[in-house]
C-alpha positions in Angstrom: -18.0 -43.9 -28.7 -14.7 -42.2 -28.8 -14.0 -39.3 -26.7 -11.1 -36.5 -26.9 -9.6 -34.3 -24.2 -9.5 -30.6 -24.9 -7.8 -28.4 -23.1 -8.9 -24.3 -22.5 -7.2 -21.6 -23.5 -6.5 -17.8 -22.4 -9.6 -15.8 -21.2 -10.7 -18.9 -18.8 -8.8 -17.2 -15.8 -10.6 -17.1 -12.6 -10.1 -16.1 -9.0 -10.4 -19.5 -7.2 -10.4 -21.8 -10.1 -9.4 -25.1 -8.9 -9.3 -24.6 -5.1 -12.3 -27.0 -4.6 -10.3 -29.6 -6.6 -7.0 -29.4 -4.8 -9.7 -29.1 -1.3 -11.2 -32.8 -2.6 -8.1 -34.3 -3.9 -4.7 -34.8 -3.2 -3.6 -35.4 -6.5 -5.1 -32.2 -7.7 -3.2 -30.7 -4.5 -0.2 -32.3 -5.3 -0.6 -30.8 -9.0 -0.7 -26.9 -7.9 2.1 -27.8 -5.2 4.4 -29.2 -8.3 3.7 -25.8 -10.2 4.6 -23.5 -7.4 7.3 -25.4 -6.6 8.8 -25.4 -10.5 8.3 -21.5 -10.9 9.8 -20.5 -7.0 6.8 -18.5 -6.4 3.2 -19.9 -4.9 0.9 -19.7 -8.3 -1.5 -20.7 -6.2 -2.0 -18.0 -3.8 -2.4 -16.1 -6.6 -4.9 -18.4 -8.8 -7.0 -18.8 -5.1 -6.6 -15.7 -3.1 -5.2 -13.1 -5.7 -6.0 -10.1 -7.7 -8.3 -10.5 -11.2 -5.8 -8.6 -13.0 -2.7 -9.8 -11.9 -3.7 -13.1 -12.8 -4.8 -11.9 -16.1 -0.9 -11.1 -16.5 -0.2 -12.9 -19.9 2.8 -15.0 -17.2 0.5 -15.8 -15.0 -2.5 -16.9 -16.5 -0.6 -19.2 -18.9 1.0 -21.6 -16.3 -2.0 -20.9 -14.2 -5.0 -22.1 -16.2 -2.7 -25.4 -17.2 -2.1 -26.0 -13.5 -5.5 -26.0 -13.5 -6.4 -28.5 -16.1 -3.8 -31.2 -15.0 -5.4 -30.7 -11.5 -8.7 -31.8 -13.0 -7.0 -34.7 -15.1 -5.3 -36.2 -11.9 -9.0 -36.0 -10.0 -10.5 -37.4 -13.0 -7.8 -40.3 -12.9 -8.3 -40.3 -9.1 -12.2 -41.6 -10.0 -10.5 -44.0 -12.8 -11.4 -41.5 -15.6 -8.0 -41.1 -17.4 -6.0 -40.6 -20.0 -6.9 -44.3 -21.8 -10.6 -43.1 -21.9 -9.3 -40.2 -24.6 -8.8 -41.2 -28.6 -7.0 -37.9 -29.0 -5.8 -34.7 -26.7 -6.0 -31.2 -28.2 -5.5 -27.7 -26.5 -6.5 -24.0 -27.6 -3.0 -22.0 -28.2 -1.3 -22.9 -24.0 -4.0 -25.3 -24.0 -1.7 -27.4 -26.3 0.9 -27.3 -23.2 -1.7 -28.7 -21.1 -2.3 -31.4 -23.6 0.9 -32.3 -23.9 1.6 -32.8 -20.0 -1.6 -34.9 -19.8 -0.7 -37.0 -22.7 3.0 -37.4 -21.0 5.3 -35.6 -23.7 6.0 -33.0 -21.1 6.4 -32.9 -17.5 4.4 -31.1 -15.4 7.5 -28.7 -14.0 8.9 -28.4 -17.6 5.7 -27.4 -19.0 4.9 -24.7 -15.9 8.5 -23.4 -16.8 7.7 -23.1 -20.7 4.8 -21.7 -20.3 6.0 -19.1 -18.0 8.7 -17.9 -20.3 6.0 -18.1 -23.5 3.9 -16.0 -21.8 6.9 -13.5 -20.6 8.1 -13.8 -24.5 4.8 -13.2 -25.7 4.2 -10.0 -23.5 7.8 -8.9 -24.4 7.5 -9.7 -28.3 5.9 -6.1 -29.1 5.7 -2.5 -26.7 2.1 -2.4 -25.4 -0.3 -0.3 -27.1 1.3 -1.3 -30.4 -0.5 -4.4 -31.3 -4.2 -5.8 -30.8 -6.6 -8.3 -31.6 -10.1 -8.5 -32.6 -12.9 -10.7 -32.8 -15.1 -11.1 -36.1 -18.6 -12.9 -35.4 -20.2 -13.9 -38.3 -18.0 -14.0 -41.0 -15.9 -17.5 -42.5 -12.5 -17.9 -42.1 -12.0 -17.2 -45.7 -13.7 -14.1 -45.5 -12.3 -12.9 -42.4 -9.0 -13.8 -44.0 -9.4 -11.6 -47.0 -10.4 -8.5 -44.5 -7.2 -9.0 -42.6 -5.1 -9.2 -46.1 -7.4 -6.3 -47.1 -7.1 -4.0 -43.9 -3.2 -4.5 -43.4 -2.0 -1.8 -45.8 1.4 -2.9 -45.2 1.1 -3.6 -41.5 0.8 -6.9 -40.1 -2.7 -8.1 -40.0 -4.0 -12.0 -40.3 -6.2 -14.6 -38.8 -4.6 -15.8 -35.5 -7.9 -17.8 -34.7 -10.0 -19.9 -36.7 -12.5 -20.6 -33.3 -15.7 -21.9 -35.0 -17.7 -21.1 -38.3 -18.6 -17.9 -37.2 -15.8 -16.8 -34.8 -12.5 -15.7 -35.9 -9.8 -13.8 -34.3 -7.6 -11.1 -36.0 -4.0 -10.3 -34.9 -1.3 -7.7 -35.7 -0.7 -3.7 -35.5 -3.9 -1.7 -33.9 -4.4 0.5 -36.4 -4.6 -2.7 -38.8 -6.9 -4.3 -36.9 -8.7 -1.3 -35.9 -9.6 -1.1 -39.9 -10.3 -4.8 -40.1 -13.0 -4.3 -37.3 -14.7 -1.7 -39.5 -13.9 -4.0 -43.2 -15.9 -6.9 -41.4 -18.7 -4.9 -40.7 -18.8 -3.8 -44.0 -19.0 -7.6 -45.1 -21.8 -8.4 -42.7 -20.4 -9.3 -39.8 -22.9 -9.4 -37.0 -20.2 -8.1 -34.6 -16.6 -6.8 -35.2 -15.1 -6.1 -31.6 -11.7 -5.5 -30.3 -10.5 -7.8 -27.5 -8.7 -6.8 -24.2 -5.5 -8.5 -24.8 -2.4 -7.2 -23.8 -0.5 -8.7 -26.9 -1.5 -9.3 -30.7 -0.9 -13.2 -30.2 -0.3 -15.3 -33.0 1.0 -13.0 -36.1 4.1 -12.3 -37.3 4.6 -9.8 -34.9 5.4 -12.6 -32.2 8.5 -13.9 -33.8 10.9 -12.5 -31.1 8.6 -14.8 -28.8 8.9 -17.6 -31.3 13.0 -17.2 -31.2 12.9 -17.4 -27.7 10.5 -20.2 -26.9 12.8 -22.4 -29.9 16.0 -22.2 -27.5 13.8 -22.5 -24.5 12.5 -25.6 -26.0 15.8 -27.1 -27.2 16.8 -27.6 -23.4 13.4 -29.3 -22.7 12.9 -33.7 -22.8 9.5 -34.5 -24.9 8.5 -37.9 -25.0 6.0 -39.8 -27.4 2.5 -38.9 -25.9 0.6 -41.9 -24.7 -2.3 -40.1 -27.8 -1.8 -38.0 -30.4 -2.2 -34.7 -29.3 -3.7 -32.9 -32.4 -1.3 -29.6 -33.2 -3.0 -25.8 -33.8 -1.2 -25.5 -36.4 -1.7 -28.4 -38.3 -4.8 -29.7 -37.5 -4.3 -33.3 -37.3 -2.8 -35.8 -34.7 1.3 -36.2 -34.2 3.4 -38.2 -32.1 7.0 -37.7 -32.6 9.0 -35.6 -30.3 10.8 -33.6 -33.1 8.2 -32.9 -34.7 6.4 -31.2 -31.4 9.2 -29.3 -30.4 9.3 -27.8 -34.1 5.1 -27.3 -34.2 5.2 -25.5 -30.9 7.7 -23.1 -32.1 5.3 -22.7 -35.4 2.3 -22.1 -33.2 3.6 -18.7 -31.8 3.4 -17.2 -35.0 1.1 -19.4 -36.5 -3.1 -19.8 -36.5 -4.6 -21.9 -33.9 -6.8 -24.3 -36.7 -9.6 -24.6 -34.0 -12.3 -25.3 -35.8 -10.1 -27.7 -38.7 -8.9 -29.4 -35.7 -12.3 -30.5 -33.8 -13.7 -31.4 -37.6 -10.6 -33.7 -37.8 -11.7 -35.3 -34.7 -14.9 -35.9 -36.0 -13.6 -37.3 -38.9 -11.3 -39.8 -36.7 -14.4 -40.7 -35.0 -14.7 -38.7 -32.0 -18.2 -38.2 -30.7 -17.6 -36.7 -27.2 -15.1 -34.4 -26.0 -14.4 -33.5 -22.5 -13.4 -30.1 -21.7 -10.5 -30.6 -18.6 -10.4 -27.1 -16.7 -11.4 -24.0 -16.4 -14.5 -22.2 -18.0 -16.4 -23.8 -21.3 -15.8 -21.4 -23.9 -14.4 -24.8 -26.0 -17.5 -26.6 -25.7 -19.4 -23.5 -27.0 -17.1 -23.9 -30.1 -17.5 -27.2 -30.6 -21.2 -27.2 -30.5 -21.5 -24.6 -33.2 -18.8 -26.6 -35.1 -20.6 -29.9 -35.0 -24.0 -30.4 -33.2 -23.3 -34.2 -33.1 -20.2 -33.8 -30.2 -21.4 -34.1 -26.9 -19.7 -31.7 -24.7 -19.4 -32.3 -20.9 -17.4 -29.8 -19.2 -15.3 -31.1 -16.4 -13.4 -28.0 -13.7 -14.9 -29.0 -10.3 -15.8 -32.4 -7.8 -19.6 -32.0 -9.3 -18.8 -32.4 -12.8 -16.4 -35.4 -12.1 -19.0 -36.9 -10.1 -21.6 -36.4 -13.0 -19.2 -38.1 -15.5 -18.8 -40.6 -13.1 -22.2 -41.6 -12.9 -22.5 -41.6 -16.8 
């Protein structure tokens, strides 16, 4: 059997996530203390005791939900669960950050910083109201791809997520997307719906944010991660530094390969995937991407203590 390590992305943000982790263990404590202490500010007031939508704040959620997953990795370690059970590490969009602190390219301050000025970047990129994002159900990637191309009419409209078979995400200017909502439904979709985002995340339209998170980056040390961490935008394990740095740059503008990237895992040999964090809208994906993955979601002392006893 050879598990991976996913880690979640945006939407997972939840009042309280991780409080009965840090409550149980003090390396989960000692996670959210690390964070607060990197960004100046107590995150974790916020993440425990704060509002729903200030959380949802592009800034916030970013560094929040990955302060959340290494919190669950160190309790996991705490029970002897760590990193040398994973084969591979893989994260959805800032879920790659997460997977790259766990795997050790990053440290856990540099990687609260980053993802505090990705998410600043990514808000900043384009004037709200401008841009949006919608979800197809129903349709192939190829298909959904074509609608984008189709509905952009000289606007920016493409595939910023390729989530599972039957789930892909749109990105770029509202009224594109707005036609590409009403395109899919003309191809069958069985649902065409525009997402409450603030931003139209990975498109063309983020290359200020792509420009800032390169320079941001340059300043940063990334080691060789203990396992590959398999990229968004290519799909496939990588190791070196250089070539991380460069890919997380890419990944801004670029599709998150979702659904490529857990059918490359597959193909590796993975069988069961643990999903390290908040919510389980990965394992959902991965069950409708291959039935034979066992999915165990892990974000609180009970699901450790399942895993634990096998």
């Amino acid at each position: 059997m050879s598990v991976a390590f996913v880690f979640p992305g945006q939407g997972a943000q939840t009042i309280g996530m991780g409080r009965d982790l840090a409550e149980a263990y003090p390396a989960a404590k000692a996670v959210f203390e690390e964070v607060d202490e990197a960004l100046g500010e107590s995150l974790s007031a916020l993440i425990w005791e704060g509002d729903q939508d200030t959380l949802t704040l592009t800034q916030n959620a970013q560094p929040a939900l990955m302060a959340t997953s290494i919190a669950a990795l160190r309790a996991l370690e705490a029970e002897g669960l760590g990193l040398d059970k994973a084969a591979f590490v893989a994260g959805h969009s800032l879920g790659e950050y997460s997977a790259l602190c766990a795997a050790g390219a990053l440290s856990l301050s540099d990687t609260a910083r980053l993802l505090r000025t990705r998410g600043q970047a990514m808000q900043d990129a384009v004037p709200v109201g401008v841009g949006a994002m919608a979800a197809l159900l129903g349709l192939n990637f190829d298909t959904a791809s074509a609608v984008a191309a189709e509905a952009a009419q000289g606007e920016v409209c493409q595939a910023a997520n390729d989530n599972d078979p039957a789930q892909v995400v749109v990105s770029g200017h509202k009224e594109a997307v707005e036609r590409a909502v009403e395109l899919a439904k003309e191809q069958g979709a069985k649902r065409a719906v525009m997402l409450p985002v603030s931003a139209p995340f990975h498109c063309a339209m983020m290359e200020p944010a792509a420009a800032v998170m390169a320079e941001a980056l340059s300043h940063v040390d990334i080691q060789e991660p203990k396992v590959p961490v398999v990229a968004n935008v290519r799909a496939e394990g990588v190791s070196s530094p250089t070539l991380i740095r460069n890919l997380l740059v890419d990944q801004i503008t670029g599709s998150v390969r979702w659904r490529e990237s857990v059918m490359w895992m597959a193909g590796q040999g993975v069988t069961e995937v643990w999903e390290i964090g908040a919510g389980k809208a990965l394992s959902g994906m991965i069950r409708r991407i291959d039935r034979a993955i066992a999915c165990k979601a892990i974000g609180a002392p009970a699901d450790i203590a399942a895993v634990k006893e096998g």
